[in-house]
N, C-alpha and C positions, 0 to 999 in steps of 0.2 A: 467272675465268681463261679465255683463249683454250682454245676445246676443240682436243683434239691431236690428230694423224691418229694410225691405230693404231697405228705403230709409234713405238716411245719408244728413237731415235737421238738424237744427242749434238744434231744441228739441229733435231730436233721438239720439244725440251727449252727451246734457247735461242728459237727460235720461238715457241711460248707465252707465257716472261716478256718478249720483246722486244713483245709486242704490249699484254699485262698492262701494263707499263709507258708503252708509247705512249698506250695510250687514259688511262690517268693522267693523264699531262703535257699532251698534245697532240690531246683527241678529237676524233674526224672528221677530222683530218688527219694527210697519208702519213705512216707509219714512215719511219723517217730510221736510216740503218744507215751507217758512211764506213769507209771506206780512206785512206791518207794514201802515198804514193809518192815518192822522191825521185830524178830521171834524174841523180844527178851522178856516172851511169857504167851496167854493164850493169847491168839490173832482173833478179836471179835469182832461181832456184824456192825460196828462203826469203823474198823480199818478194812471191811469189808467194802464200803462206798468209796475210800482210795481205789479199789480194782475196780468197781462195775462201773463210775462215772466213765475212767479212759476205755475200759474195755467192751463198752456198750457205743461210744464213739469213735473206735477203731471197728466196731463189726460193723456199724452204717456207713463208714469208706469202705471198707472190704467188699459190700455189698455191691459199692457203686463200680466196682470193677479196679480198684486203686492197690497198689501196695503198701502195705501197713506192719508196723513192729508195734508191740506191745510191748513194754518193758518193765518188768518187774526188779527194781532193784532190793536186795534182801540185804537189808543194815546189819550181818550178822558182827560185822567189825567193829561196830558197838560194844562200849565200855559194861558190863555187867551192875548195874546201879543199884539194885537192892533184892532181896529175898521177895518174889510174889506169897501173899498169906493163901493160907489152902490148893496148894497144888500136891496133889498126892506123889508121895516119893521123895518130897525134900523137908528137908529139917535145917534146923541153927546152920548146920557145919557148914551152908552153903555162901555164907556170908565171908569165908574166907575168900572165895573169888571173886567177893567186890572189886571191879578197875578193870577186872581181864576183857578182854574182848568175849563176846558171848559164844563164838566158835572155841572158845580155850575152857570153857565151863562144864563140868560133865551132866549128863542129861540126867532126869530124876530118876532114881532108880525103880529098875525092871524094865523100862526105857529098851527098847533094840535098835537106838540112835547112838551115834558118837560123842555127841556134844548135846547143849540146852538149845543151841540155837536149832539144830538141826532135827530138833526134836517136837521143838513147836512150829518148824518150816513145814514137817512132813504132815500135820494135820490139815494146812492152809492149802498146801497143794492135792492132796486127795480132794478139799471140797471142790477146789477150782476147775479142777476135771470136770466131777458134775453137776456142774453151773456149765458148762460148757465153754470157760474161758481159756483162750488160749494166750501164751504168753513167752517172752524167752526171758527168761529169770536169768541175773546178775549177783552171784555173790559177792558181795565186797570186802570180804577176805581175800577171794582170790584175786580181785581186781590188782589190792592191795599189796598183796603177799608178792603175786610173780612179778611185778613193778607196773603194771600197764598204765599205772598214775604217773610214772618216775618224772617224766618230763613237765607234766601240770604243777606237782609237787615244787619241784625246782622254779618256776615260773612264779607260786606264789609265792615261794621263800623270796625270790628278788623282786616283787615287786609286793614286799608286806609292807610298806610306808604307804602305798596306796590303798591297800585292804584296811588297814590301819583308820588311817584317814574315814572311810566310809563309815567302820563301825564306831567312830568318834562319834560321830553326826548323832548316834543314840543314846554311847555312855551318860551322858548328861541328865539326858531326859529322865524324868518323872513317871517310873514304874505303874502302867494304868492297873488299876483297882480290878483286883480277882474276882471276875463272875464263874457263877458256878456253871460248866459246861463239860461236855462230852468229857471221857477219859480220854487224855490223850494219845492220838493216835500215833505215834511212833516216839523214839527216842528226842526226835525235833522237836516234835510239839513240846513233850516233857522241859525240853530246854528252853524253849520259848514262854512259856507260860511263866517261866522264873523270872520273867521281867523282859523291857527293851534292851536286851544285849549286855545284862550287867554279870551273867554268868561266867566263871570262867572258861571252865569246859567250853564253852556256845564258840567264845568269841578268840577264844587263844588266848595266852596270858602274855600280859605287858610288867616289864620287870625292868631291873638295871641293865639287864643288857639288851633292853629293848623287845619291840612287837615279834610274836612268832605264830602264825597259824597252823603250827604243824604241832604234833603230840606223837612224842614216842610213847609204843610200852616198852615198859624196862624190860632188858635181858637177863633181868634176873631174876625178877618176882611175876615178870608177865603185865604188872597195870602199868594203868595209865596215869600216875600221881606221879609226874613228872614233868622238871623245869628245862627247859632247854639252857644254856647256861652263855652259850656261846656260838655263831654262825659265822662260816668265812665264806662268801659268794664265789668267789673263783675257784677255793679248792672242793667247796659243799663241805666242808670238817663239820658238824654239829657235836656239841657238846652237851650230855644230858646228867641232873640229877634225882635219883627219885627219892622222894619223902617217904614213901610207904617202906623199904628196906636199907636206903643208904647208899643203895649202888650209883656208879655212874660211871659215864664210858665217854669216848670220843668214838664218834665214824664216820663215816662218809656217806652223805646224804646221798650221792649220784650212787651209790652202791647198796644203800639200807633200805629195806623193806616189811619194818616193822614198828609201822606207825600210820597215823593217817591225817588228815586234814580235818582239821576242828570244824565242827558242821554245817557253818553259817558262810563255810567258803566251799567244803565239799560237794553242797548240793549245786550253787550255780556252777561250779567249775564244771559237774555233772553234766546240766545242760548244754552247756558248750560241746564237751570231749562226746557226747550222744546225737549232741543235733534234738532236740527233743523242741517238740512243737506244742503239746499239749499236754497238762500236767496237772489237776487239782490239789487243792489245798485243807487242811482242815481250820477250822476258826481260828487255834489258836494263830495259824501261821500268818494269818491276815493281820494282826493287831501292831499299834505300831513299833518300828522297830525288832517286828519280826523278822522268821528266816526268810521267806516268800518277801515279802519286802527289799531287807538288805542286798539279799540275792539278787534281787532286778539292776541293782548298780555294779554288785561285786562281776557279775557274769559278763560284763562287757572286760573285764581283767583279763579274763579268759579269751579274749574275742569272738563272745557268742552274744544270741538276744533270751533274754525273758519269754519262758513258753506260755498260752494263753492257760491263765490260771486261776478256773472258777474255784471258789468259795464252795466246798460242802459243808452241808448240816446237821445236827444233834441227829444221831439213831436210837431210838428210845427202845424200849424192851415194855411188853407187859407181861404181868407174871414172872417175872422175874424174881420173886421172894421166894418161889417154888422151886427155884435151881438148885442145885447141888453145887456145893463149894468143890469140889473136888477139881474143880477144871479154875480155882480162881474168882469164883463165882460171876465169872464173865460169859454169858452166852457166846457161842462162836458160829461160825458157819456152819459147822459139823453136828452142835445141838438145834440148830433146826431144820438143817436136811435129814434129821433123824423123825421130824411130825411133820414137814410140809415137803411137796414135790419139790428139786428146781425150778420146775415154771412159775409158782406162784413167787419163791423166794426172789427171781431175778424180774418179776413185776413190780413187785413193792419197790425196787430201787429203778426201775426205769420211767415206771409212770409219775415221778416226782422228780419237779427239776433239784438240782444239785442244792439251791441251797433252802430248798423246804426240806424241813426235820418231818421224821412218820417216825413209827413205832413196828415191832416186830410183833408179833402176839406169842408167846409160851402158855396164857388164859384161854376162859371163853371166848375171848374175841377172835380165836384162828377158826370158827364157829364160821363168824358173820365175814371174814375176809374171804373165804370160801364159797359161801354163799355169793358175793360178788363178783368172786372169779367165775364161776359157773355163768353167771348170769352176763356177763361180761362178752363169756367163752357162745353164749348162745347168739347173741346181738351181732358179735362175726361172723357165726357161719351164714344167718340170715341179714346181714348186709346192713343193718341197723345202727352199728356201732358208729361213735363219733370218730374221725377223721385221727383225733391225739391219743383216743383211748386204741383203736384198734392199732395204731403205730405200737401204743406199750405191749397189746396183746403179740404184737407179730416178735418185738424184738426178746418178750420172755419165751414165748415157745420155741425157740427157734436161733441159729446164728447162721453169717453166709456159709459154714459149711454145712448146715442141714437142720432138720427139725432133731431135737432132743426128746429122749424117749419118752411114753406117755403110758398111764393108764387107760387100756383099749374098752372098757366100760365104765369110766367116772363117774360111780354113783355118789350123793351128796357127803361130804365129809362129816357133818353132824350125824346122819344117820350111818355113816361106818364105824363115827366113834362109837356110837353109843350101842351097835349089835358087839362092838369090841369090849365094850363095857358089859353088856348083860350075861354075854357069853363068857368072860373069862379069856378070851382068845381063844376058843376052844373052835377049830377051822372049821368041822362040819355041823357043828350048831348054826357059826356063823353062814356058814356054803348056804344052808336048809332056810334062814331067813331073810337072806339075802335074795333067794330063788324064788321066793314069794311074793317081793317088790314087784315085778314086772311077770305077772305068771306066764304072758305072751311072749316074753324073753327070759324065759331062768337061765340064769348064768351055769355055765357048765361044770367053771371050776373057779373056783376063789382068784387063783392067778389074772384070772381079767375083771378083777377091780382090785390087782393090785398095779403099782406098789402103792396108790392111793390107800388101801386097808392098811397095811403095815405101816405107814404113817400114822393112820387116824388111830391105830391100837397102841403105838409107841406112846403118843398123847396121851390117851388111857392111862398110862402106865407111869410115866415118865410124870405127867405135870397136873393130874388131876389126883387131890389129897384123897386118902382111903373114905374119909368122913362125907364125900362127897359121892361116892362110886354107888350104883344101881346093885342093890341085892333084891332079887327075889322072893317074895314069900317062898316058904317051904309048904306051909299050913294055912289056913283059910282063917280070917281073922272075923271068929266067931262070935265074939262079944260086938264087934261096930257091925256085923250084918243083924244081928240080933235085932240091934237099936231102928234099924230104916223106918221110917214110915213109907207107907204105902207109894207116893210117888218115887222115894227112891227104891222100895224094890222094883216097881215097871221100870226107871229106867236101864236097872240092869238087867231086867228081860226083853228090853226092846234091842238092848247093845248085844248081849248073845244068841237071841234066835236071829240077829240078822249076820252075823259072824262068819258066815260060811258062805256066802251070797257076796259078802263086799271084803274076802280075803285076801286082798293088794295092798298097796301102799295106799294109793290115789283111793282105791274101794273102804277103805278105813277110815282115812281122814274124813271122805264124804260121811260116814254113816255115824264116824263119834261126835264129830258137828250137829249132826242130824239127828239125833234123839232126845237133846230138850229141846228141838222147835216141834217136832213130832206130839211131843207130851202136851206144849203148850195150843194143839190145833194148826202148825202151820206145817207146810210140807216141808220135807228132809231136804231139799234144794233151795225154800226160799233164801233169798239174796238177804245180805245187811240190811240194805234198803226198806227193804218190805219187812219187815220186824221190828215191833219197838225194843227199847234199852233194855228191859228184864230179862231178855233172853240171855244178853251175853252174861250176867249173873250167875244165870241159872245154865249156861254152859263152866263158868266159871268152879262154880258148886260140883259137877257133875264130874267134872277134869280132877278136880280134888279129892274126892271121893273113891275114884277108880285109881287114883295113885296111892292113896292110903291102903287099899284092900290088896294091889299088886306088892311095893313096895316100902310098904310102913312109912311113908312120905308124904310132905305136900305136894312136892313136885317131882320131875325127872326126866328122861329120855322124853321126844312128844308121844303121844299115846300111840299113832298109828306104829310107829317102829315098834316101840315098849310087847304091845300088841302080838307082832306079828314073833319077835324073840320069844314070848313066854310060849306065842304056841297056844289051838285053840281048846286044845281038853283043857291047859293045865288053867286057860283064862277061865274058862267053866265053871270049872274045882275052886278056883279061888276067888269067884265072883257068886260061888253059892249055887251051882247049875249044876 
């Protein structure tokens, strides 16, 4: 077996038999690892775990000194199946190209793409850059088109009584009961989920003149709502009619290349004609009489074997109500490398084996995932981290061709949203209180803490409701200072004469903690411990208080940031000083 690097993560695991097994089948030549993509609409961060499972276990062989493909196959020669709701650019008319291959489809208008497919291929591939994945993408139009199936094609035309046969084995069966799961990720699943192989599309259609896995588009309307009618093995004559226009034609299969193999033989013949070793799946394709199933018996037709093929799981979204339907109302890769770096985005998919579900955050919660990466990011550099955590930390920063680019001063992303928030984005408010954080290091220029800022403001911007955003007083909120008793005026004299003294980040936090233990007799430092429960009340009280006078709120930004944004005249001014 492949020796493993020291740490034994869920990729140094499949890493090992992916290579065990290559040098098996295929020694001395690449590892062959694929993805399988379908553009018939937006590619989102659930067909995003099709690429990072293989391409996070193709970058731990590459590591190990091996040769490795990546292969992305792009289903562009896929049937056009229905109108996605809310994609900006398309309307009713597009329903006309129901059946076309999605390459024959024209892309939503104002589009600077040729086609549909090519239109939502180009967003998947910009993110994939930066994610830092590398890959040799396969159209399968062209595969199709210039014949490089010709011979496979022909292979399962003569030998469809045995393709036949196999998906027999499922027509029978008893369609398992629809659970609610992921959207499906590519055209396959879509097929699969219709049941154990009772589709027609899926499975080829069987008729009077017998089994066919193959599917013309007509030559004359373009779809695929077409019966084969007739096949002669010796001469390849095929005989097609379509229902959608009427047309129908004779030609020669050893000559014609405009058509493709119905999906449930496509993809193991795939395997074979690639060599492909390693290949994930999504739920649906596991269920039985799936294509991942069928395909493990069809693929020996081919004379090839079944690539190892884990099971991946649900990718959840939160925040998700907050989205904009404009893209389909499907987050994609591109709407969250627009709020989180690459690193943390290719952590959440590394540090979870394949078939545990996690969640994306668009909420609060890209808050606290943040917080963990940071905390995460510290425990490595001080040698702390666990053995499996610091494996996810190395393979998200980073691939065997190098580290991916960072923010050269990663200050905390809750305190970047929220100077993005109070400032408006406005860059030298934000520069001015950002320089304040660390006054033994102010930052020189905004640019090094970016592109972390321009995230945490996109967020700002993008996924947090107006009803929610940090406005400032303009005006001192002269009726509730009115009202104070006496301990609450001291403690906003205790919080402003010390304001100038503890003006940092760390110097603030200590001093807003510190003024009801101060009030109540204990010093500004004592610990939890040494204080009874009334305090945190009466810090509770105190927190509330100064966020009603700042921000007409109960709550908001934490105070020390809130603090150091307004700025200390204007906290003055509006605390009554």
């Amino acid at each position: 077996m492949a020796q493993s690097t020291e740490t034994t993560d869920w990729v140094s695991r499949f890493a090992d038999e992916v290579i065990e097994e290559s040098e098996r089948r295929a020694p001395g030549k690449p590892v062959v690892v694929a993805s399988g993509l379908s553009p018939s609409g937006p590619i989102h961060l659930g067909n995003l775990r099709e690429v990072m499972t293989p391409h996070l276990v193709a970058d731990e062989i590459r590591r190990r000194g091996h040769r490795v493909r990546h292969l992305i196959s792009w289903d562009d020669y896929d049937r056009y199946r229905k109108v996605p709701a809310g994609i900006e650019g398309v309307d009713e008319t597009w329903a006309e190209h129901i059946g076309k291959p999605l390459t024959s489809v024209p892309a939503p208008k104002g589009s600077p793409y040729p086609s549909w497919a090519e239109h939502f291929k180009a967003a998947m591939v910009e993110s994939l850059a930066e994610l830092g994945v590398e890959f040799d993408g396969i159209s399968q139009t062209e595969q199709y088109t210039s014949g490089a199936y010709r011979e496979q094609i022909l292979h399962a035309m003569r030998h469809r009584g045995d393709i036949d046969a196999v998906l027999d084995q499922y027509r029978t069966k008893k369609a398992p009961a629809k659970k609610q799961q992921q959207k499906a990720v590519d055209e396959a699943e879509l097929e699969a989920a219709e049941g154990s192989g009772a589709a027609a599309e899926d499975d080829g259609s069987t008729g009077s003149a017998g089994y066919f896995p193959y599917k013309p588009y007509c030559g004359n309307c373009e779809k695929d709502l077409t019966t084969v009618t007739s096949y002669d093995d010796d001469s390849t004559e095929l005989t097609y009619s379509c229902t959608a226009c009427g047309f129908s034609e004779t030609v020669r299969l050893s000559e014609f290349n405009r058509g493709k193999l119905v999906w449930k033989v496509d993809w193991p013949m795939r395997w074979a004609h690639e060599g492909v070793i390693f290949e994930p799946s999504g739920v649906d394709h596991s269920s039985p009489g799936s294509s991942f199933q069928v395909g493990g018996q069809i693929v020996g037709i081919f004379g090839g074997e079944q690539p190892i093929g884990p099971m991946y799981a649900f990718v959840g979204i939160s925040g998700m109500a907050k989205m904009s339907s404009s893209r389909g109302g499907v987050p994609t890769p591109a709407d969250a490398l627009k709020i989180m770096e690459p690193q943390l985005l290719r952590w959440l998919y590394a540090r979870r084996r394949p078939n545990q579900s996690f969640k994306v955050a668009f909420d609060q919660e890209i808050q606290r995932l943040y917080d963990e990466w940071d905390r995460l990011d510290a425990k490595v550099a001080d040698g702390t981290a666990l053995p499996a955590d610091a494996a996810a930390h190395s393979r998200a920063v980073g691939t065997a061709s190098g580290a991916l680019p960072t923010t050269p001063r990663p200050l905390p992303y809750r305190t970047l949203a929220s100077v993005a928030d109070i400032t408006g984005g406005h860059a030298d408010q934000a520069l001015r209180i950002l320089s304040d954080f660390d006054p033994a290091r102010p930052l020189a220029s905004l640019d090094e803490a970016r592109p972390r800022y321009d995230r945490a403001e996109a967020w700002i911007s993008l996924h947090v409701p107006a009803d929610q955003r940090t406005i400032v007083r303009t005006e001192p909120d002269g009726e509730l200072l009115a009202s104070l008793d006496e301990q609450g005026r001291e403690s906003l004299r205790l919080l402003v004469d010390g304001l100038a003294d503890h003006w940092s980040l760390d110097g603030l936090t200590h001093h807003v903690y510190g003024v009801p233990k101060v009030q109540a007799g204990f010093p500004a430092d004592a610990t939890p411990k040494e204080l009874p429960p009334e305090i945190k009340t009466a810090q509770r009280s105190f927190f509330a208080l100064l966020y009603h006078l700042l921000v007409g709120r109960d709550t908001g930004p934490r105070l020390p940031t809130l603090l150091l944004a307004v700025g200390q005249e204007r906290v003055r001014r509006l605390l009554g000083h």
